[in-house]
N, C-alpha and C positions, 0 to 999 in steps of 0.2 A: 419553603425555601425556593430563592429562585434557579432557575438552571444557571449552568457553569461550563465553558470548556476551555480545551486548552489543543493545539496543535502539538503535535509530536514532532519536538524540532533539535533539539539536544541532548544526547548524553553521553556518560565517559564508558566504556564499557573492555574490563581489563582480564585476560589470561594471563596468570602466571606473573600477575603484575606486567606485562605486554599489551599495551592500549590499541585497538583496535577499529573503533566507532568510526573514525573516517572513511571505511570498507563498506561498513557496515550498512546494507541496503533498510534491511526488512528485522524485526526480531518481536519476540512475543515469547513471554514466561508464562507457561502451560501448570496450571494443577490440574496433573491427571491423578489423583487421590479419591481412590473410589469411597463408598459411604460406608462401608463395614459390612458385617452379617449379622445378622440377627438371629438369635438363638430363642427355642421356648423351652418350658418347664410343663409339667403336669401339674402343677400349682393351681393354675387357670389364669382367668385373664386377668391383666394387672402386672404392676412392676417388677412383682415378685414369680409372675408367670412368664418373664422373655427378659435376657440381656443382650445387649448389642456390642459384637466384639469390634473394636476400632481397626482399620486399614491402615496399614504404612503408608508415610509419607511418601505422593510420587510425583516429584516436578522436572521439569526439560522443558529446554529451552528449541525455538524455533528461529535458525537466524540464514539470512542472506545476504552474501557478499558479495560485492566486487571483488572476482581473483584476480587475486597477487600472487603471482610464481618466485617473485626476487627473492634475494637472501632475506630471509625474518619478515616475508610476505605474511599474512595469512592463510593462505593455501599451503604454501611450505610451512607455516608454522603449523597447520591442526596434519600436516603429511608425515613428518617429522616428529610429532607427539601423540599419535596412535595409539589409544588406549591407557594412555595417562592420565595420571587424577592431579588436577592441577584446581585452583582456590580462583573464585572470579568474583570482581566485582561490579553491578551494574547499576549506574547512579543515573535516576531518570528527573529532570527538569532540573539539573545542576545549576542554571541560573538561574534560578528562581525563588527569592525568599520565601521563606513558609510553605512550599511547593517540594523542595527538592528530599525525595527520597532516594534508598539504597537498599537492595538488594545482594547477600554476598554470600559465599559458599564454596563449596566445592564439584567440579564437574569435572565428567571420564570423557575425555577427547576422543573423538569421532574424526576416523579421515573421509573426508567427503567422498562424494559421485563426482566425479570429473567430464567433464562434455557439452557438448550442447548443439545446437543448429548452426549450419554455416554459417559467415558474414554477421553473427548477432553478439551484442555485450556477453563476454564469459562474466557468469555471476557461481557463487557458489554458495548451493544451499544442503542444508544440515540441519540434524534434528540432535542434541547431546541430552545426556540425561545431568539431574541435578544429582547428586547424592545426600538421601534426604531431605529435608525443609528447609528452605533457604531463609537466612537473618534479616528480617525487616528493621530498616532503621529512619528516622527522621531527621535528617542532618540539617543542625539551623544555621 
């Protein structure tokens, strides 16, 4: 197969059904789902001699913005919803036939770090957790 890419150029990305993306700098959906534990038996070796108990699902999300302070900014809006469980959805290559998937669930809001270096773009970055395994979809 030959290689294939694609630039990261669009997507819709909503809190609480509140759309977002145009903020949105930087983002990347993390599975930190570790691999399980493995157990043995006196059995010996073989199937019957070890199971492997599965880990819970662990996904979060890594995103950075341009802050917004204004009324229903993004910065007032993750300052303002502090530790809420709100439902998100993240559609990546939305223009794009046979391309365009979706990502959606629900995430515990995180109020940022606020600050930065004099004279520089305020941006604001954040790490939210997903709660449990987020729904993958194919949207044609």
């Amino acid at each position: 197969m030959a290689a294939f890419n694609r630039k990261l150029k669009i997507i819709t990305f909503t809190l609480a059904a509140v759309q977002f993306q145009c903020q949105l700098q930087k983002w990347k959906l993390n599975n930190n789902t570790e691999d399980g534990e493995r157990f043995y038996t006196f059995c010996g070796p073989g199937p019957e001699g070890e199971f492997r108990e599965d880990a819970e699902p662990d996904y979060s999300f890594d995103l950075t913005f341009f802050s917004d302070w204004r009324s229903a900014g993004i910065s007032d809006y993750l300052w303002l919803n502090d530790q809420l469980t709100v439902a998100f959805v993240l559609d990546h290559h939305p223009d794009l036939i046979g391309e365009h998937v979706r990502w959606s669930g629900s995430t515990k809001i995180k109020a940022p770090t606020v600050g930065g270096d004099a004279r520089t773009t305020e941006v604001t970055e954040l790490t939210i957790p997903v709660i449990g395994k987020p729904t993958y979809a194919r949207i044609p």
